[in-house]
C-alpha positions as CSV (number, residue, x, y, z in Angstrom):
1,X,-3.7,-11.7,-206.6
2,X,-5.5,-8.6,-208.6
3,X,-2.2,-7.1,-208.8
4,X,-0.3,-10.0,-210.4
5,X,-3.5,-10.7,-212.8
6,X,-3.0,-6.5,-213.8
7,X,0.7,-7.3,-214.2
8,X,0.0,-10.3,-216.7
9,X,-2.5,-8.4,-218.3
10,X,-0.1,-5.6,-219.0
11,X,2.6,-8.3,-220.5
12,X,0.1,-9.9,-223.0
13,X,-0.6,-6.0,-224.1
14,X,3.0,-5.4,-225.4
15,X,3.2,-5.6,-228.9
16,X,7.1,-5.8,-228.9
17,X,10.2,-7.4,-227.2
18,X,11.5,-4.0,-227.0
19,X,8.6,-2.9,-224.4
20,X,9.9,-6.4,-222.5
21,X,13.2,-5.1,-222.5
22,X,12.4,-1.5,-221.3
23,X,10.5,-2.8,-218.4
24,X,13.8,-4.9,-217.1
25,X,15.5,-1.9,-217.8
26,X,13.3,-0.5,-215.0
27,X,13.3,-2.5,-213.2
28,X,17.4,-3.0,-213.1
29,X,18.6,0.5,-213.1
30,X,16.8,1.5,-209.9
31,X,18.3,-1.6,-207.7
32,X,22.0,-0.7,-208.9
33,X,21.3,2.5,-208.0
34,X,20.6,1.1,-204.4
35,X,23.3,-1.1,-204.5
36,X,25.5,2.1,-205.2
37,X,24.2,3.9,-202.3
38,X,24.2,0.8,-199.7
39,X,28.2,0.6,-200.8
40,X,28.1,3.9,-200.0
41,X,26.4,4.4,-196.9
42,X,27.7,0.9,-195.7
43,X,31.4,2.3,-195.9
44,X,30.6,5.3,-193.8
45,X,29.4,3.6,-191.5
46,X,31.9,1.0,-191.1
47,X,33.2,-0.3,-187.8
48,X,36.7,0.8,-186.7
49,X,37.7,-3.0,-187.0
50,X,37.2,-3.2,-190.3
51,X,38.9,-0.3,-191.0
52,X,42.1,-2.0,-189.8
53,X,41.2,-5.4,-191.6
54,X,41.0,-3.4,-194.9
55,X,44.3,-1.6,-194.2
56,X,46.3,-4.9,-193.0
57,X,46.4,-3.4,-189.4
58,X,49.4,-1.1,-190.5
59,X,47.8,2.4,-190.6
60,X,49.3,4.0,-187.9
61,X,46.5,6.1,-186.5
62,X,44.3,2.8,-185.7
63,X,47.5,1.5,-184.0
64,X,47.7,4.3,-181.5
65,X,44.3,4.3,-181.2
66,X,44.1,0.9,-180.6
67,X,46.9,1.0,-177.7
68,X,45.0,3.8,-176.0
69,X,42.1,2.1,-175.2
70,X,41.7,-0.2,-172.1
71,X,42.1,-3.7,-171.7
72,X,38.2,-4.3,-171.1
73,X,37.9,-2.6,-175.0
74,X,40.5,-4.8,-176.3
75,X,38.8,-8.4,-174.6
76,X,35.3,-6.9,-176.1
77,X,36.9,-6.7,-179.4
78,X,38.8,-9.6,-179.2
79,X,35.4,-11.3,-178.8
80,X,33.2,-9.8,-181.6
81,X,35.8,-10.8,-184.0
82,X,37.6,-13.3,-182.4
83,X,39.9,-14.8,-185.7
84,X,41.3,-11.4,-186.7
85,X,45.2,-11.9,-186.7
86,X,45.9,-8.4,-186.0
87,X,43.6,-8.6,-182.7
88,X,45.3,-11.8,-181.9
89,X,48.9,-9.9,-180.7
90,X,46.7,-8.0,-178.1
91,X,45.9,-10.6,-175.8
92,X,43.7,-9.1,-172.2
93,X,45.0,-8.6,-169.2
94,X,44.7,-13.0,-168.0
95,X,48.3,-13.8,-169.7
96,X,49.5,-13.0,-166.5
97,X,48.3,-16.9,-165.9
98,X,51.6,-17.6,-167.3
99,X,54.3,-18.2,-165.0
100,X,57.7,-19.8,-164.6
101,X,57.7,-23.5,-164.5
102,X,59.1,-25.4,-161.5
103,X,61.2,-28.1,-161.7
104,X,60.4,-31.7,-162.5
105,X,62.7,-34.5,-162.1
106,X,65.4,-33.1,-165.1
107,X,66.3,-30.0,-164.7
108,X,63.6,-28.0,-167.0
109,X,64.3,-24.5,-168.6
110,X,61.4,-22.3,-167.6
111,X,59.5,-19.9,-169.2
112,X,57.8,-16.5,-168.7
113,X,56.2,-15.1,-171.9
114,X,56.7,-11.4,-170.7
115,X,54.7,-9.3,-173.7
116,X,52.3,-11.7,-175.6
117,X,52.1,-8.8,-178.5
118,X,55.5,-9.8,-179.4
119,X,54.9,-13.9,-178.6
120,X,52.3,-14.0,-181.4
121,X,54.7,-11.8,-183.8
122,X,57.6,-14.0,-183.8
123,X,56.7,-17.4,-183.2
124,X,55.2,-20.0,-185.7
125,X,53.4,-21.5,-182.5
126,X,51.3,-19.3,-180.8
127,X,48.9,-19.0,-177.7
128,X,45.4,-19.6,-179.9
129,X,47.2,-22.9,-180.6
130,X,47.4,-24.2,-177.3
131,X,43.7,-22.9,-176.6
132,X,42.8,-25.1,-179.8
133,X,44.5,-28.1,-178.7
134,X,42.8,-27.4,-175.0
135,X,39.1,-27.3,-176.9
136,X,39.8,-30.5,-178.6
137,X,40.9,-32.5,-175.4
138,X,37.5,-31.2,-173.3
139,X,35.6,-31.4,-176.5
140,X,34.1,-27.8,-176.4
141,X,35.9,-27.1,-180.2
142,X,32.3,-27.1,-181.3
143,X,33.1,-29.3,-184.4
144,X,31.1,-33.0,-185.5
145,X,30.7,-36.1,-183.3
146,X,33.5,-38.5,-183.1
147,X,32.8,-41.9,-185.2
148,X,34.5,-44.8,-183.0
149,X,36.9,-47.0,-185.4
150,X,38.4,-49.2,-183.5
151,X,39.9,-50.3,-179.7
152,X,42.8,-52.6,-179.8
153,X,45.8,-53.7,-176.9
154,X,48.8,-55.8,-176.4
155,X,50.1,-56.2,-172.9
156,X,50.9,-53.0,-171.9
157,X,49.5,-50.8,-174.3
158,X,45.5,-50.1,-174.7
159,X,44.3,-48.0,-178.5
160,X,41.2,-46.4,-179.5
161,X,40.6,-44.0,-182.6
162,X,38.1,-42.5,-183.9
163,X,37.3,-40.0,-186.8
164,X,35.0,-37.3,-188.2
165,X,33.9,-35.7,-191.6
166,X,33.8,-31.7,-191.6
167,X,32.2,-29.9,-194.8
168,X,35.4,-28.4,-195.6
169,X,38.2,-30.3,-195.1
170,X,40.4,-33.7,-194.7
171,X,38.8,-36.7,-192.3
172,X,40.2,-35.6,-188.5
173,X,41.2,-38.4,-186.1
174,X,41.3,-38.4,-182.7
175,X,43.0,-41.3,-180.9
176,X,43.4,-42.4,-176.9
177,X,46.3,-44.3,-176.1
178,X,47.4,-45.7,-173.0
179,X,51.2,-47.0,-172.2
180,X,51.5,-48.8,-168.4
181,X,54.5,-48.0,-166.5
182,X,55.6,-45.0,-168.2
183,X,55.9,-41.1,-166.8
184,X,54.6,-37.9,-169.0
185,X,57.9,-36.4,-169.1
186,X,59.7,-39.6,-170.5
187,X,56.8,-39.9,-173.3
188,X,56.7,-36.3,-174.1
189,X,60.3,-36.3,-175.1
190,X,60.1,-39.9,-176.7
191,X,57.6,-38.3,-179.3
192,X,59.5,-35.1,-179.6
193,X,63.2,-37.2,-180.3
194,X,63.7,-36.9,-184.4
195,X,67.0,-38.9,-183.9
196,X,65.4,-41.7,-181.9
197,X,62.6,-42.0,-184.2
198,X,65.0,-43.0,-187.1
199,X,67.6,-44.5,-185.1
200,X,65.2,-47.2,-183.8
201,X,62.8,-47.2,-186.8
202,X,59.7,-47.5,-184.9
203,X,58.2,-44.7,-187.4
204,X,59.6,-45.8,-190.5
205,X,57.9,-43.5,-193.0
206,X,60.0,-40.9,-192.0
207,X,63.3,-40.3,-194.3
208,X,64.7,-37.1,-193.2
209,X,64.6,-34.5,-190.4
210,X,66.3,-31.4,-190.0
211,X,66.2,-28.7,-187.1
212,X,65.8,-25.1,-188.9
213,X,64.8,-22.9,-186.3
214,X,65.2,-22.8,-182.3
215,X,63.8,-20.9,-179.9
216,X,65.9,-21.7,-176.3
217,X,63.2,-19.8,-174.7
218,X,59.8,-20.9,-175.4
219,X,61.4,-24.5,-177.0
220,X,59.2,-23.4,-180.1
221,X,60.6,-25.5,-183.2
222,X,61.0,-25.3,-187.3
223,X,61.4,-28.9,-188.6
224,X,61.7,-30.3,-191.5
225,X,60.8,-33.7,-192.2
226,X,60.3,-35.8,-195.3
227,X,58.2,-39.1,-195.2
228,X,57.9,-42.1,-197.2
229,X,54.6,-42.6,-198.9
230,X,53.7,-46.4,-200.9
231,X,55.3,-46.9,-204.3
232,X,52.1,-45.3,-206.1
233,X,52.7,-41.5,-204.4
234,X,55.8,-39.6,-204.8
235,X,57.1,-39.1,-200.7
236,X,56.1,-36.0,-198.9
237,X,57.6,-32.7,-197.6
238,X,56.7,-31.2,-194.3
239,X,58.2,-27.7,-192.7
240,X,56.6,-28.1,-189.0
241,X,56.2,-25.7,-185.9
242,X,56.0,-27.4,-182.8
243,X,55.9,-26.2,-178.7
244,X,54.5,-28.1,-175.4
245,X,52.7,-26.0,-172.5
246,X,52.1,-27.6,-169.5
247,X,49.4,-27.2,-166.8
248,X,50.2,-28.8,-163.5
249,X,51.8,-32.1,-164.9
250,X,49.6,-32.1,-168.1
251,X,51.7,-31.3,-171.0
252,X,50.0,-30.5,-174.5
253,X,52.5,-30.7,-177.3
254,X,51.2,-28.6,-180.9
255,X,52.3,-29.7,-184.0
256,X,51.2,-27.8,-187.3
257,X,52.1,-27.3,-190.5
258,X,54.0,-23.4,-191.4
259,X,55.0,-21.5,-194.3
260,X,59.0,-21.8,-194.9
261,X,59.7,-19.6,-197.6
262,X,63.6,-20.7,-197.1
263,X,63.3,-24.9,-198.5
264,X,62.0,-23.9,-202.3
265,X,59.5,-26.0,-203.7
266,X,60.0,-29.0,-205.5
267,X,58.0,-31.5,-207.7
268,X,59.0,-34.2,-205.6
269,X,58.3,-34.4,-202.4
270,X,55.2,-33.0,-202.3
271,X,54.8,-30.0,-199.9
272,X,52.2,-30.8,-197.9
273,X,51.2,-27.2,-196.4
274,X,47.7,-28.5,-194.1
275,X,49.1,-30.4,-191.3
276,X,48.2,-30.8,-188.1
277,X,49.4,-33.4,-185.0
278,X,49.3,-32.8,-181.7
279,X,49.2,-34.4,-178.7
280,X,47.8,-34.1,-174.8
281,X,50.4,-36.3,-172.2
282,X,49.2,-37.6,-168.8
283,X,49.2,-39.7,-166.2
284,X,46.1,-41.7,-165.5
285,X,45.6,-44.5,-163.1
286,X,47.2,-47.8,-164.2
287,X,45.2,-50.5,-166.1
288,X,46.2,-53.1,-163.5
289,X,43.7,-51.3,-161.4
290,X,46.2,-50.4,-158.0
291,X,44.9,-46.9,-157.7
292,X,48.2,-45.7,-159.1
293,X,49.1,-43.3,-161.3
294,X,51.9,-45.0,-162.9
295,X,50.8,-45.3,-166.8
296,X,50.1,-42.6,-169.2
297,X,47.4,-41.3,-171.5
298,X,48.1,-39.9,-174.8
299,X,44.9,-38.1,-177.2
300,X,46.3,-37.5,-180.4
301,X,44.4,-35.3,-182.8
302,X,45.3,-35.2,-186.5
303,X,44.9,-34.4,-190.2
304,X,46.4,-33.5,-193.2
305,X,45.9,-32.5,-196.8
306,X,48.4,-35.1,-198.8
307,X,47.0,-34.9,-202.0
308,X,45.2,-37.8,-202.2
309,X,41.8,-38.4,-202.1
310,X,40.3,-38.5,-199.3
311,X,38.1,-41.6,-199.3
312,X,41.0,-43.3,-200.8
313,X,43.1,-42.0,-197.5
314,X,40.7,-43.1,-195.3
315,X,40.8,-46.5,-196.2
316,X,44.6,-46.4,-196.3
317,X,44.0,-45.1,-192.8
318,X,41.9,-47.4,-191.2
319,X,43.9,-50.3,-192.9
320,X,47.5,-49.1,-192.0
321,X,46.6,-47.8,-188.9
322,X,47.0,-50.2,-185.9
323,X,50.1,-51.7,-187.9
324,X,51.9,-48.2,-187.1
325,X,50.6,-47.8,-183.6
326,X,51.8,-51.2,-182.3
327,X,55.5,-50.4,-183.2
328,X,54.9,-47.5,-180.8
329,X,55.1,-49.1,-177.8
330,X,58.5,-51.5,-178.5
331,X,60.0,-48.0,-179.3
332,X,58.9,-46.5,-176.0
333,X,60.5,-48.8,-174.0
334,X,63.7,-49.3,-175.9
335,X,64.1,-45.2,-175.5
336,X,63.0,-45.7,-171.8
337,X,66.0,-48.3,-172.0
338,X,67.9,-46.0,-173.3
339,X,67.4,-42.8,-170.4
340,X,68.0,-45.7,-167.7
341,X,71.1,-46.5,-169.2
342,X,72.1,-42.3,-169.2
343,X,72.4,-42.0,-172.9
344,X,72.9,-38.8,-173.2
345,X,69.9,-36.3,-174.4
346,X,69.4,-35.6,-178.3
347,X,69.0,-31.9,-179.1
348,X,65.2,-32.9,-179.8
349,X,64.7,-33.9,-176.7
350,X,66.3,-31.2,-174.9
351,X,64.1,-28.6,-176.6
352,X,61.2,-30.9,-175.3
353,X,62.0,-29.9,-172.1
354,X,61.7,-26.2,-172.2
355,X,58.0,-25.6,-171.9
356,X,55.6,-22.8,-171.0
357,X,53.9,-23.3,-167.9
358,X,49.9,-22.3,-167.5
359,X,47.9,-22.3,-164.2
360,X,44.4,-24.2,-164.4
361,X,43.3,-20.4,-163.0
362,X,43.7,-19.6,-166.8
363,X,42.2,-22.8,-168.7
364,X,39.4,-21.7,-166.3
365,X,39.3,-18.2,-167.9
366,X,39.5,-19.8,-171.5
367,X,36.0,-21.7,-170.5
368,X,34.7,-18.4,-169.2
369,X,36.0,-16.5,-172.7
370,X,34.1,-19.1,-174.7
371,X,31.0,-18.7,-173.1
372,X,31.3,-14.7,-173.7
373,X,31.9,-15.3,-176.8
374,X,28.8,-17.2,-177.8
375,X,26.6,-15.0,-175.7
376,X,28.0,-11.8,-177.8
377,X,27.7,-13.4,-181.2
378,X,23.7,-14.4,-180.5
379,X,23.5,-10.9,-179.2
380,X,24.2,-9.6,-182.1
381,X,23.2,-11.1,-184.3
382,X,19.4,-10.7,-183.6
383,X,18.9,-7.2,-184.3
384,X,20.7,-7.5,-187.8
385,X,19.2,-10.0,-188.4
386,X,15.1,-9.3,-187.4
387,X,14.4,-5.3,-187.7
388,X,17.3,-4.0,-189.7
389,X,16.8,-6.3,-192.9
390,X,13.1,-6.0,-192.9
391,X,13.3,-2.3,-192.4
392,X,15.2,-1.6,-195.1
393,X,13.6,-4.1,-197.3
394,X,10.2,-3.0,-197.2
395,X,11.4,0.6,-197.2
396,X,13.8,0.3,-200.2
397,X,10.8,-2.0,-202.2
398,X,8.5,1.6,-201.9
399,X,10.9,4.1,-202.8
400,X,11.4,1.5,-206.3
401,X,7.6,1.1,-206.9
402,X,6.9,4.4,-206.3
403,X,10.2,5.7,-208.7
404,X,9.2,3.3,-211.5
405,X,5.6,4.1,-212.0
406,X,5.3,2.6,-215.5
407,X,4.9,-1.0,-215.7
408,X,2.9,-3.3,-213.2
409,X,5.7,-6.4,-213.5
410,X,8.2,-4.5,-212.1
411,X,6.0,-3.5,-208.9
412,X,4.6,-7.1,-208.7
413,X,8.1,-8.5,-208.9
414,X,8.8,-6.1,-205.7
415,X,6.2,-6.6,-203.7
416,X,6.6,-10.5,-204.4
417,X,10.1,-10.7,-203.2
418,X,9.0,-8.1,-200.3
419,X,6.5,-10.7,-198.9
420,X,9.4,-13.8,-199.5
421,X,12.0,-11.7,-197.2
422,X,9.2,-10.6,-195.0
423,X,8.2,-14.1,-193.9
424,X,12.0,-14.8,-193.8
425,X,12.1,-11.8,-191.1
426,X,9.5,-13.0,-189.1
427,X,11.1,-16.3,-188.8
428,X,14.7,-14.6,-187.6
């Protein structure tokens, strides 16, 4: 208290603005001078990672460097900075989950991934996709509660949605829908079938489709669809990756909007570049309650960014909503129909049917990989965040009182915001 009384003191003695002026000067000249040699230090002491984030991952020396060290390196690294793309091609050693498929009851391409490295190089859907899409069907993707919006059925069919706000972001929706009398396989390639979606017109909003890219041996996709928005919006432009993985009957079918340099952009459609649909297929017991396992599930998980508001699309949502899902279910059986009757496959749904196959031995190494990663992140960050700041606050605060001797403000302006960040410390 005696200091900041001295400090007023000394302001109310300054006869000019100028003396004002010279004391911020003081007062400034020494903290850039810090910030200079924290840049400095800081750099020097920098993590190999971020060496390689700085230099796109291209240098060539942190390459080899980085292919010389083990596989237990590589997983710890993957886990400290776990969203790095250029950490993402070097998957551990537990890829080796993956293995060919066996046959279901078509005759199924199968898949062995071989060298992940190249996987996530070359394809617009990768293996962090399917691990998203797996965090959102247990729930463990960490994000907001799930706001119920509404439960509806007809006959065979049974519909609940739901939806949640993020901070950043366009409304998510998650929904769980349940067709009786109908097998995985048959839904998974009903959803995947372009030319059966506008040949039947259950989804009429979409115009045009188009098959860009095809890869026969992970049945990875490039699409390219246009959709019909109301009178009011101009229709919308989509370029779409999409691949299924299965896991002992359970298939889980990514959908996402990717960069296609290729179609040029135009005023109308609208591109719409954040998209995101995908879908887990199961079977589940009926609802006739038999014990069998003769319907199927189906948890959808969406969003997009098209341009409109977002309130405003969430009441279009929750209007529209159940109108669209009931034509789902008249479509499904007409293309179930349609298989009986052996119309032959669409090139859609043959790609559907070449999947990669995962063991459950490897979703249970993605639950032990999460729970790594959260004890690594709270293990580090507790010594950055408790004795290094304080250290360097308190320290850095003498070296400037001591420096600038003339002037009380400047030292009781130091010492003030000292105490602020010490309590802050004590509370990390």
């Amino acid at each position: 208290m005696a200091l900041i009384l001295n400090a007023l003191m000394e302001i109310m003695r300054m006869p000019t603005i100028g003396g004002v002026l010279l004391e911020l000067a003081f007062l400034a000249t020494p903290l850039w001078v810090a910030v200079f040699v924290g840049l400095v230090v800081g750099w020097a002491w920098r993590p190999r990672w971020a060496a390689g984030l700085v230099g796109g991952g291209k240098g060539s020396s942190d390459d080899e460097m980085n292919a010389n060290e083990g596989k237990d390196a590589l997983y710890g690294l993957q886990l400290a900075v776990p969203r790095l793309d250029w950490l993402r091609a070097q998957l551990p050693s537990y890829v080796t989950y993956l293995i060919p498929e066996q046959g279901s009851e078509k005759k199924e391409r199968d898949v062995d991934l071989g060298s992940p490295s190249q996987e996530n190089e070359n394809l617009a859907v990768t293996l962090e996709d399917f691990q998203n899409l797996f965090a959102l069907v247990e729930t463990t993707d960490g994000g907001p509660a799930w706001i119920h919006m509404m439960d509806k059925s007809l006959p065979s069919m049974s519909y609940q949605a739901w939806r949640r706000d993020l901070e950043k972001g366009p409304p998510q929706y998650r929904s769980r829908t349940v067709f009786d009398d109908a097998k995985p396989e048959t839904v998974r390639d009903f959803f995947w079938d372009d030319e059966f979606r506008m040949k039947n017109n259950w989804d009429d909003m979409l115009l045009y489709h188009e098959s860009l890219e095809e890869c026969p041996v992970t049945g990875t996709m490039l699409v390219h669809w246009i959709r019909k928005f109301p009178f009011f919006c101009s229709d919308r432009e989509y370029t779409i990756g999409r691949r299924i993985w299965e896991v002992d009957g359970v298939y889980y079918c990514v959908t996402k909007g990717v960069p296609y340099s290729s179609i040029p952009r135009r005023k109308k459609p609208r591109r719409v570049d954040l998209y995101y649909s995908s879908w887990c297929i199961r079977a589940v017991e009926s609802r006739r309650g038999d014990g069998q396992m003769t319907a199927c599930e189906v948890l959808l998980f969406h969003y997009e960014d098209m341009g409109i508001p977002w309130e405003i699309a969430k009441l279009g949502v929750r209007q529209g909503m159940w109108g669209c899902v009931k034509k789902i279910e008249p479509g499904l059986r007409a293309y179930q129909a349609a298989r009986k009757s052996g119309e032959p496959l669409s090139p859609c749904s043959m790609m559907a049917q070449i999947n990669t196959k995962v063991t459950s031995a490897y979703l249970k190494s993605l639950g032990d990989y999460n729970d790594q990663c959260d004890d690594i992140v709270e293990a580090e960050k507790k010594p950055w965040g408790s004795n290094i700041p304080k250290f360097v606050l308190i320290g850095g605060a003498l070296a400037l009182a001591c420096t600038v001797d003339r002037g009380l403000i400047t030292k009781a302006i130091i010492f003030g915001a000292v105490r602020r960040f010490a309590k802050i410390g004590r509370r990390l």
